[in-house]
Backbone and ligand atoms as CSV (ligand in chain L), in Angstrom:
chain,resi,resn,atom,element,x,y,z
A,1,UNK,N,N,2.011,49.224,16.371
A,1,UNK,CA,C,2.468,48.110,15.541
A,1,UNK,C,C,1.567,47.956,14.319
A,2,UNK,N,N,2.317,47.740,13.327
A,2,UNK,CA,C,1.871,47.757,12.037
A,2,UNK,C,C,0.556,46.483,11.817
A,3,UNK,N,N,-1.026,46.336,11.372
A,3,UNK,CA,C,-1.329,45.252,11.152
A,3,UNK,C,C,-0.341,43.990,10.565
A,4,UNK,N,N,0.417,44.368,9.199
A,4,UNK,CA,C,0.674,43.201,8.530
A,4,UNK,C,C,1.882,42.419,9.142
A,5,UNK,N,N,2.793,43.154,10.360
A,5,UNK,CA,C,2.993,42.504,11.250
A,5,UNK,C,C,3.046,41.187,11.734
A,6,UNK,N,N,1.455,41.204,11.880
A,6,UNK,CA,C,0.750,39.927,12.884
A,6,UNK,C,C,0.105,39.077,11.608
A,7,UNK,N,N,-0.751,39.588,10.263
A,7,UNK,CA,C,-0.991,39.084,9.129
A,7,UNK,C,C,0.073,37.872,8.532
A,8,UNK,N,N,0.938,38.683,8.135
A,8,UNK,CA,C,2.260,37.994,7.273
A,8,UNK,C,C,2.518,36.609,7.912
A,9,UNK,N,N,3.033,36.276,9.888
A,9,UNK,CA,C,3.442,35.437,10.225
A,9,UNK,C,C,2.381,34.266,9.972
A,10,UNK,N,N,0.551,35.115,10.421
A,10,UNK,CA,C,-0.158,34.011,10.435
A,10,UNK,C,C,-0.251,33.178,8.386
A,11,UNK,N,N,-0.242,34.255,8.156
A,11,UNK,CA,C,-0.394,33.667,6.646
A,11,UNK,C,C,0.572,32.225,6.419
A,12,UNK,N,N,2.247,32.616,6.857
A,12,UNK,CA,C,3.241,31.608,7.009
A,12,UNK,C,C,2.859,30.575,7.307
A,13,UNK,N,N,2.147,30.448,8.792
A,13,UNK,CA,C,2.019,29.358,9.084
A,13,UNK,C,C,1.035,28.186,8.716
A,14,UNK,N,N,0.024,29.416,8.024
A,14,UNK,CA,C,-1.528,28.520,7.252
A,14,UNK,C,C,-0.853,28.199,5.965
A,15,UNK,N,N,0.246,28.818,5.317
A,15,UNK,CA,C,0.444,27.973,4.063
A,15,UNK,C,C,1.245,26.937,4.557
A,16,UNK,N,N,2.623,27.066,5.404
A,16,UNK,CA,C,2.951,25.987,5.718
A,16,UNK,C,C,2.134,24.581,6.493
A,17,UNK,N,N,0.970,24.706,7.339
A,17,UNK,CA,C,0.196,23.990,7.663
A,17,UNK,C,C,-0.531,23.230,6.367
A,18,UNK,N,N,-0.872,24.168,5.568
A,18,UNK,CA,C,-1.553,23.623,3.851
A,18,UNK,C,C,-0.547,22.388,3.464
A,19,UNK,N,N,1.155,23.468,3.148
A,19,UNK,CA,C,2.211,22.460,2.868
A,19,UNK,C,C,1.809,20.984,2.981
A,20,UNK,N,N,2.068,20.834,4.164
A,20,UNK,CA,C,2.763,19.207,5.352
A,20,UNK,C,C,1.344,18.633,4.670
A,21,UNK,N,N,-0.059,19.286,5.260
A,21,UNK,CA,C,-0.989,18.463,5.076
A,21,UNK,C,C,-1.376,18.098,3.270
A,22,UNK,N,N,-1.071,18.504,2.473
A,22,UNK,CA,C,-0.832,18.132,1.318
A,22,UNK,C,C,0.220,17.099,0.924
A,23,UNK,N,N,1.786,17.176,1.757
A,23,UNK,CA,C,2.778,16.298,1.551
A,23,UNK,C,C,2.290,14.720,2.096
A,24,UNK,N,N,1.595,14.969,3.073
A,24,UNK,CA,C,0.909,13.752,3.862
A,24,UNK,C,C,-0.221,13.000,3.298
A,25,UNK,N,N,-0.632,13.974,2.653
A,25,UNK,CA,C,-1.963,13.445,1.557
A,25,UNK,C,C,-1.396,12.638,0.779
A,26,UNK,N,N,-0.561,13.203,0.238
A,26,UNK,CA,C,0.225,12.484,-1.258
A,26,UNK,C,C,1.101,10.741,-0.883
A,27,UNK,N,N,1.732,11.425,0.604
A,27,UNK,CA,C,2.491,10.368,0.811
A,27,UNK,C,C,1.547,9.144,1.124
A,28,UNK,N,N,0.429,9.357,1.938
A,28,UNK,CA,C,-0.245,8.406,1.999
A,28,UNK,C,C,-1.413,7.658,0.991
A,29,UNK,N,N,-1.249,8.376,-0.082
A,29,UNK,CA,C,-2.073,8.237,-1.413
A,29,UNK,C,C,-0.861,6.956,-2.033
A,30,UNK,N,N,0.065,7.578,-2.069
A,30,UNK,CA,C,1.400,6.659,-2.945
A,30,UNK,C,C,1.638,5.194,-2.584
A,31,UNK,N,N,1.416,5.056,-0.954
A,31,UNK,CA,C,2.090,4.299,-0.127
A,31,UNK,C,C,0.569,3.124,0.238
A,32,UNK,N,N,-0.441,3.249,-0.884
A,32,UNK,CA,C,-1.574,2.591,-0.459
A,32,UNK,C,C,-1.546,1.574,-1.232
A,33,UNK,N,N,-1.820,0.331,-1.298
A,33,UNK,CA,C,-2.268,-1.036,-2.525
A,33,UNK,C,C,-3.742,-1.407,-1.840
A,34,UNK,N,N,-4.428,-1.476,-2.653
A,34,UNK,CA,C,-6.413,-1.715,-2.783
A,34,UNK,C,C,-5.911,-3.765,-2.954
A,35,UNK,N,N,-6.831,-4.683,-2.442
A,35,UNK,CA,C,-6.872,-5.980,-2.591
A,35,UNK,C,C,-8.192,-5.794,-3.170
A,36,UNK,N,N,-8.636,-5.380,-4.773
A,36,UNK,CA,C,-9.553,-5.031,-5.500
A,36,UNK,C,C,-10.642,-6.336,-5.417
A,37,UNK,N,N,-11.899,-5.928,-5.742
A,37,UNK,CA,C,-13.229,-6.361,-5.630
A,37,UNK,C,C,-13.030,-7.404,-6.797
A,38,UNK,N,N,-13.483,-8.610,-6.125
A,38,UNK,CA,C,-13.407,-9.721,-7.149
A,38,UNK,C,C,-12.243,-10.536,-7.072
A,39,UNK,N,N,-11.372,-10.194,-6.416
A,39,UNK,CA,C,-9.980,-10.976,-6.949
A,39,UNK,C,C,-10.146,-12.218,-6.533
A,40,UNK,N,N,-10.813,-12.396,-5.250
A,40,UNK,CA,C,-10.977,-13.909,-4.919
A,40,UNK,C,C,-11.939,-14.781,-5.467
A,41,UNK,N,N,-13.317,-13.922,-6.161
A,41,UNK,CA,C,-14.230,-14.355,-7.136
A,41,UNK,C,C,-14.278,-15.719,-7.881
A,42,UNK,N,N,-12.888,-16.009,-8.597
A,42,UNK,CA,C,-12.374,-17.680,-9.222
A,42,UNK,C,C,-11.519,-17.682,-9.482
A,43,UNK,N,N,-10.891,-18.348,-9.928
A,43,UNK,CA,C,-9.667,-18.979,-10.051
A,43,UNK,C,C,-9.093,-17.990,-11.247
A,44,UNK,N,N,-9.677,-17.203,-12.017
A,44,UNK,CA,C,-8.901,-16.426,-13.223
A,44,UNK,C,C,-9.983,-15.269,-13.031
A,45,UNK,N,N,-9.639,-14.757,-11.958
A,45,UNK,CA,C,-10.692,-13.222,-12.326
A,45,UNK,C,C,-9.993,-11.992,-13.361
A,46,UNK,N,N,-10.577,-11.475,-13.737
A,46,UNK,CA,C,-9.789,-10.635,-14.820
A,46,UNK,C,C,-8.759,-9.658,-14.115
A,47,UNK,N,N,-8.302,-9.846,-12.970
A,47,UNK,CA,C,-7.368,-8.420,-12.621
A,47,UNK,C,C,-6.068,-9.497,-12.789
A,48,UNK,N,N,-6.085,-10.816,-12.591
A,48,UNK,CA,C,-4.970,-12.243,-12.922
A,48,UNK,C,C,-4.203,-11.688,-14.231
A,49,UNK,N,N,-4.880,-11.342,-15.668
A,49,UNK,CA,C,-3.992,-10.993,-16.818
A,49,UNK,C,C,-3.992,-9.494,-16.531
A,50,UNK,N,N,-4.351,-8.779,-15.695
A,50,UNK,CA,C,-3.674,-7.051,-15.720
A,50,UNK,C,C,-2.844,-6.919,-14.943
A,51,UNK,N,N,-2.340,-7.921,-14.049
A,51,UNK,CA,C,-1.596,-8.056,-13.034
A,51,UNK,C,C,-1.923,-6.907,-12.096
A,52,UNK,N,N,-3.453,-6.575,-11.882
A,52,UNK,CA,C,-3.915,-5.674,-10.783
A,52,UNK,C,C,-4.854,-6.397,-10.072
A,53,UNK,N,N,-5.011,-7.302,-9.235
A,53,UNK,CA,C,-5.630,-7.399,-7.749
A,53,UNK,C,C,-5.426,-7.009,-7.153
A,54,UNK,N,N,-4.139,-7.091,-7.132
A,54,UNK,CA,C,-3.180,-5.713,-6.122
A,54,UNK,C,C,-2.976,-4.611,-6.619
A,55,UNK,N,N,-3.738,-3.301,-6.407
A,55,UNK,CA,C,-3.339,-2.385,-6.654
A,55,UNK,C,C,-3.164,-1.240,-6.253
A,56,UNK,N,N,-2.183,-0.246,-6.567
A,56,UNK,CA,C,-1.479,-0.304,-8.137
A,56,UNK,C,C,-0.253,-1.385,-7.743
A,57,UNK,N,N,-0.024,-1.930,-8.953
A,57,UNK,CA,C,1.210,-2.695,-9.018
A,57,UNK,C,C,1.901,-2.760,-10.816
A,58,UNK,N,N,3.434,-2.931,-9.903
A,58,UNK,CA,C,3.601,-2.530,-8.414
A,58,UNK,C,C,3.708,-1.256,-7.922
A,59,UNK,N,N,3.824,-1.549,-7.116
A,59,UNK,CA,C,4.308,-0.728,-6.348
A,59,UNK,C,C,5.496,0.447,-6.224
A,60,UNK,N,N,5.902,1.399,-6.355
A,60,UNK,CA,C,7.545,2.084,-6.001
A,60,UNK,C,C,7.434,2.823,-5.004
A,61,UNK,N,N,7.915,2.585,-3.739
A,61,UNK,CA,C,8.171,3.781,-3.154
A,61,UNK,C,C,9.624,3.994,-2.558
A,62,UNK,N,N,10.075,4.304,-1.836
A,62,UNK,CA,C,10.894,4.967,-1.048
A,62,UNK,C,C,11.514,3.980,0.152
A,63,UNK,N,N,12.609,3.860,0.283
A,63,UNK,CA,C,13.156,2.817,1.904
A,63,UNK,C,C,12.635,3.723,3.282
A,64,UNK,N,N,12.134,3.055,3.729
A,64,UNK,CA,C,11.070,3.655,4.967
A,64,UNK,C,C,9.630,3.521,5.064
A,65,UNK,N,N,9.431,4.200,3.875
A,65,UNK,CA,C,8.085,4.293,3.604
A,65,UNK,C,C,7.406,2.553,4.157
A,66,UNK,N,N,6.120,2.875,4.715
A,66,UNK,CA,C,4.863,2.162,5.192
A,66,UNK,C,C,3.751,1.407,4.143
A,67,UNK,N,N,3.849,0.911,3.698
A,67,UNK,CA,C,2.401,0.297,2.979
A,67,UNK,C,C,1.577,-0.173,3.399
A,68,UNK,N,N,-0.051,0.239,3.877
A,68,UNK,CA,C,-0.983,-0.222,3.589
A,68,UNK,C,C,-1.569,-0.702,2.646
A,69,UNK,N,N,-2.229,-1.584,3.074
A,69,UNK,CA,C,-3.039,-2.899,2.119
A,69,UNK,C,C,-4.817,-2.742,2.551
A,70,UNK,N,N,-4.991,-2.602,1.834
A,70,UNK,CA,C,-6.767,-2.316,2.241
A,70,UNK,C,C,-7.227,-3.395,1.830
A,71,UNK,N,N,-8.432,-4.356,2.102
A,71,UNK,CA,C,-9.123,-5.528,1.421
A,71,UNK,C,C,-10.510,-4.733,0.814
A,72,UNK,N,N,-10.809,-4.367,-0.581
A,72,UNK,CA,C,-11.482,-3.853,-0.673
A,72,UNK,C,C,-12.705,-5.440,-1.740
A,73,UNK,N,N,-12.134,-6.466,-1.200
A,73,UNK,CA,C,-13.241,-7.505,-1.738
A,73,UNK,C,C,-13.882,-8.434,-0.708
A,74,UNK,N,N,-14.983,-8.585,-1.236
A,74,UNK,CA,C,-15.719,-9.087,0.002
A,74,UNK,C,C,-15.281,-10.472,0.623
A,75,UNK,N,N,-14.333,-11.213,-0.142
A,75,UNK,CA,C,-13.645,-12.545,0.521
A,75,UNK,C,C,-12.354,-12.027,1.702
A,76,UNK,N,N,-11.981,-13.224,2.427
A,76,UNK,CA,C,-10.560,-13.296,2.909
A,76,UNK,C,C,-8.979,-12.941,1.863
A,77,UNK,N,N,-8.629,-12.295,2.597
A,77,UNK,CA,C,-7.091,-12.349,1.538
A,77,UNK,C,C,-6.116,-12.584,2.594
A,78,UNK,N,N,-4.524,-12.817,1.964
A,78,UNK,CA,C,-3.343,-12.564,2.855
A,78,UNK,C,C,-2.259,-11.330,1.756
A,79,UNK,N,N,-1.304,-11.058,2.673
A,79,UNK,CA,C,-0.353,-10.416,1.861
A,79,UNK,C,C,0.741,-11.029,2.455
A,80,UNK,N,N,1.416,-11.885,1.724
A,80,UNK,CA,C,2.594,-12.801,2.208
A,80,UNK,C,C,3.544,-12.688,1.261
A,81,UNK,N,N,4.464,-11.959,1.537
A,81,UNK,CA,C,6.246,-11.782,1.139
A,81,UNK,C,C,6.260,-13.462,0.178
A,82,UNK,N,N,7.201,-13.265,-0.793
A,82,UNK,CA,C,7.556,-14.370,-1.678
A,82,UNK,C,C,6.554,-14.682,-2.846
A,83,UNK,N,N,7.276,-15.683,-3.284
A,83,UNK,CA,C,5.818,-16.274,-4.528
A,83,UNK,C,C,5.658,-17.747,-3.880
A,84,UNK,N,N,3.988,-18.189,-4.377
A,84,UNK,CA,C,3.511,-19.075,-3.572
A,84,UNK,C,C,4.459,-20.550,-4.065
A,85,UNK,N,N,5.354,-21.046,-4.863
A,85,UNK,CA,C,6.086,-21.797,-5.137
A,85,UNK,C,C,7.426,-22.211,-4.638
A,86,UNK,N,N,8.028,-20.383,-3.995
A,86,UNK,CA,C,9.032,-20.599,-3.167
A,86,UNK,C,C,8.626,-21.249,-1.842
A,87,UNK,N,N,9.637,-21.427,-0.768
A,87,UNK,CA,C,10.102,-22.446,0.410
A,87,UNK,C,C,9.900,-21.181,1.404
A,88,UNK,N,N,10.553,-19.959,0.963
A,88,UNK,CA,C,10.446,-18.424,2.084
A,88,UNK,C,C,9.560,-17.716,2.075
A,89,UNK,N,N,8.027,-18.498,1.624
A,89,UNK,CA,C,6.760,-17.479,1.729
A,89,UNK,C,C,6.520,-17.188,3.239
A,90,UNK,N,N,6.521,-15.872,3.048
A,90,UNK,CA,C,6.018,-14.862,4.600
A,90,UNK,C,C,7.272,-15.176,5.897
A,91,UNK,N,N,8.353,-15.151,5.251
A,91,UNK,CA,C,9.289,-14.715,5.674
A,91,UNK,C,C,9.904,-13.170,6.034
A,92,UNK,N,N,9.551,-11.968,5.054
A,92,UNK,CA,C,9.427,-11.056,5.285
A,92,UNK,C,C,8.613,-10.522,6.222
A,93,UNK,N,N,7.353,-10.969,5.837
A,93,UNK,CA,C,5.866,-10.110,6.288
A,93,UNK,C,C,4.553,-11.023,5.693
A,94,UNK,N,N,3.979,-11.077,6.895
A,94,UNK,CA,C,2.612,-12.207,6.475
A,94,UNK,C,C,1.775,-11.693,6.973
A,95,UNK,N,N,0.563,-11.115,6.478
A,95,UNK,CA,C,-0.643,-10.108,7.271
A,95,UNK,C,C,-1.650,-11.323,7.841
A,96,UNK,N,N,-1.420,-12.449,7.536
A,96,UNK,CA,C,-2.375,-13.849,8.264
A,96,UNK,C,C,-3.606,-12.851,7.006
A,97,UNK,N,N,-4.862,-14.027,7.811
A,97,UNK,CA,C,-5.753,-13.494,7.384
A,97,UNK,C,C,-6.635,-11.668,7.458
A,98,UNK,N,N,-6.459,-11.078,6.018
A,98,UNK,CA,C,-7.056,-9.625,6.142
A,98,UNK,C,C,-8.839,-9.715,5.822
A,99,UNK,N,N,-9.773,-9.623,6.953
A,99,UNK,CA,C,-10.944,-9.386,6.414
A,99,UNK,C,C,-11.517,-8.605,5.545
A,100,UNK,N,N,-12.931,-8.278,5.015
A,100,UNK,CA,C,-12.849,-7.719,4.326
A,100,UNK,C,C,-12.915,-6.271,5.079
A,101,UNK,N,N,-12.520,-4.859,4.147
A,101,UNK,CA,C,-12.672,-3.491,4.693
A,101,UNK,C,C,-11.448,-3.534,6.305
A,102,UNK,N,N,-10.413,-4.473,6.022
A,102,UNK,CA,C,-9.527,-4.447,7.212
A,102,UNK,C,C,-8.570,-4.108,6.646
A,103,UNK,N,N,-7.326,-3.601,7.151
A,103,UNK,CA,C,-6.120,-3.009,6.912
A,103,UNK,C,C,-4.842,-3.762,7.198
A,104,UNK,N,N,-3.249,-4.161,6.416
A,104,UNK,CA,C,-2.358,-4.490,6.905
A,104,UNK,C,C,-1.563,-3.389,6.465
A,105,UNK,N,N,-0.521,-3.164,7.277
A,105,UNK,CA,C,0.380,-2.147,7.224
A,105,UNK,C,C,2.083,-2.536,7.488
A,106,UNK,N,N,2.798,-2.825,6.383
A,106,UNK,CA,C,4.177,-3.223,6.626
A,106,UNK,C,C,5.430,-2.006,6.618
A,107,UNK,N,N,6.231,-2.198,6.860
A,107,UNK,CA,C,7.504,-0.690,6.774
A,107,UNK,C,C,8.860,-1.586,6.108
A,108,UNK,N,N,8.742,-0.981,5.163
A,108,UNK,CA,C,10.339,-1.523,4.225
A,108,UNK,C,C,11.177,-0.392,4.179
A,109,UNK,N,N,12.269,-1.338,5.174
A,109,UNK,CA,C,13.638,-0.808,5.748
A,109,UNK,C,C,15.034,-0.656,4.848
A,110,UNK,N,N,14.074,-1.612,3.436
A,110,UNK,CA,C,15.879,-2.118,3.014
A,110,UNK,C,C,15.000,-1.927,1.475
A,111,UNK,N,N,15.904,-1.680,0.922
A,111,UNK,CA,C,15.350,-1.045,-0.705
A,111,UNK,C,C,15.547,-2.609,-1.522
A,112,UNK,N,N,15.165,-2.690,-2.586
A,112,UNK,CA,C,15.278,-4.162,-2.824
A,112,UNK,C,C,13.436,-4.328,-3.651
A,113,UNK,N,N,13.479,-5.470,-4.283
A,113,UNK,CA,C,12.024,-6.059,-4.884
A,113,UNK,C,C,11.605,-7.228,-4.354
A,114,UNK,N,N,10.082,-6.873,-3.831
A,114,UNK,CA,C,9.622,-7.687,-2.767
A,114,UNK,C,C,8.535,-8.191,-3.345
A,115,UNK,N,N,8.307,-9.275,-3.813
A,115,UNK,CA,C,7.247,-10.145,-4.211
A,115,UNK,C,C,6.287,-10.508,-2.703
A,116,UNK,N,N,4.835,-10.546,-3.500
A,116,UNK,CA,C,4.355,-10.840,-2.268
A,116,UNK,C,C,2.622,-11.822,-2.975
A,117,UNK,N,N,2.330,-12.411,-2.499
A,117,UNK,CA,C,0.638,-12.687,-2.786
A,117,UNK,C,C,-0.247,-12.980,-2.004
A,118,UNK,N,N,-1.028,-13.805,-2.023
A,118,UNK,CA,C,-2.110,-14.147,-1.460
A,118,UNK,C,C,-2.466,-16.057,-1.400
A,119,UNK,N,N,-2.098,-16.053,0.018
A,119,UNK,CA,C,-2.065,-17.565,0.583
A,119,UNK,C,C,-2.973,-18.527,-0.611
A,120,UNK,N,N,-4.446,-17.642,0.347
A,120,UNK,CA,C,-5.986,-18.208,-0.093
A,120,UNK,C,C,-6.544,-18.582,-1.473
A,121,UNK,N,N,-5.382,-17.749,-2.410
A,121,UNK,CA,C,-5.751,-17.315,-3.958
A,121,UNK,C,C,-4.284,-16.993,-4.421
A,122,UNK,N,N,-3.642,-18.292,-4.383
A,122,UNK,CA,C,-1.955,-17.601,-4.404
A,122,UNK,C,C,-1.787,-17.482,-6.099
A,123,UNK,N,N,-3.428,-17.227,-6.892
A,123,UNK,CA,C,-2.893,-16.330,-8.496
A,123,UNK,C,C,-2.997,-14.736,-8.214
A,124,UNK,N,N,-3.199,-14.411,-7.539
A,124,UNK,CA,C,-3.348,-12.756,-6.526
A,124,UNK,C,C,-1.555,-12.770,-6.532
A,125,UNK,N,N,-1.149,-11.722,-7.025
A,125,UNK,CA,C,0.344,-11.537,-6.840
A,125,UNK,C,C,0.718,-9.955,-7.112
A,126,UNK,N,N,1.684,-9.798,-6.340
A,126,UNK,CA,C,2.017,-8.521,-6.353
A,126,UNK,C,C,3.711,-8.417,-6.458
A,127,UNK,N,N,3.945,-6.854,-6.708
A,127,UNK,CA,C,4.948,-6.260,-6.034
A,127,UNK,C,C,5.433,-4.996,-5.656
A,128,UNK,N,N,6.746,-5.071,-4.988
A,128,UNK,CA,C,6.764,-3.637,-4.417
A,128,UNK,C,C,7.713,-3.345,-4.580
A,129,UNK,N,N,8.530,-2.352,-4.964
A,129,UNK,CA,C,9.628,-1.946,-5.416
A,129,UNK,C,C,10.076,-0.585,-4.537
A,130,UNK,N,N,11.130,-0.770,-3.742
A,130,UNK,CA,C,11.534,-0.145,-2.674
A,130,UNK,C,C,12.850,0.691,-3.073
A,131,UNK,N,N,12.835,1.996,-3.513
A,131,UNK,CA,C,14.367,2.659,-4.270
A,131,UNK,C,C,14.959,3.181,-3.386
L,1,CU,CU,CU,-6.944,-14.015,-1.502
């Protein structure tokens, strides 16, 4: 039996293994929003006029797709569906309180634009745009 034989298949399967683990990289790169350093800081921290505390925002991904929320500031945050003025805040999805360096993770089923902010600091606002 010829070496390249046994070569060729393994090659297949190390690029396809490369593949997935690259598609997975990406998908979970896309599907991430940071609760950036400072946002709870005062009442007008500068990410308030870039409309990034939440970031990136918004958001686009895909119906299915998962979002994680990372707290990457040293206060409390929430991620609560609605704006803090409506009657249906965290009707969708309410992560309660996220500590800091803690994770919430929601799954949007239904394509649509999903406002969401932050209870504690409801000028923290986001969104997510589901195609
Ligand atoms: Cu907050």
């Amino acid at each position: 039996m010829k070496r390249s034989s046994f070569i060729i298949p393994i090659i297949a399967v190390i690029i396809g293994i490369a593949f997935l683990t690259f598609f997975e990289v990406y998908r979970i790169a896309n599907t991430s929003v940071d609760i950036t350093h400072g946002s709870g800081s005062s009442t007008h921290p500068d990410c308030v006029s870039t409309k990034s505390c939440y970031y990136p925002n918004p958001l686009i991904i895909s119906r299915g797709d998962t979002v994680t929320w990372t707290n990457k500031d040293s206060l409390r945050h929430t991620v609560t569906s609605g704006i803090p003025t409506g009657d249906v805040a965290g009707t969708i999805f309410d992560s309660k309180v996220i500590e800091p360096e803690q994770t919430f993770k929601f799954t949007f089923t239904n394509t649509g634009t999903y406002d969401y902010f932050c209870i504690i600091h409801p000028w923290i606002q986001g969104q997510i745009i589901v195609k």
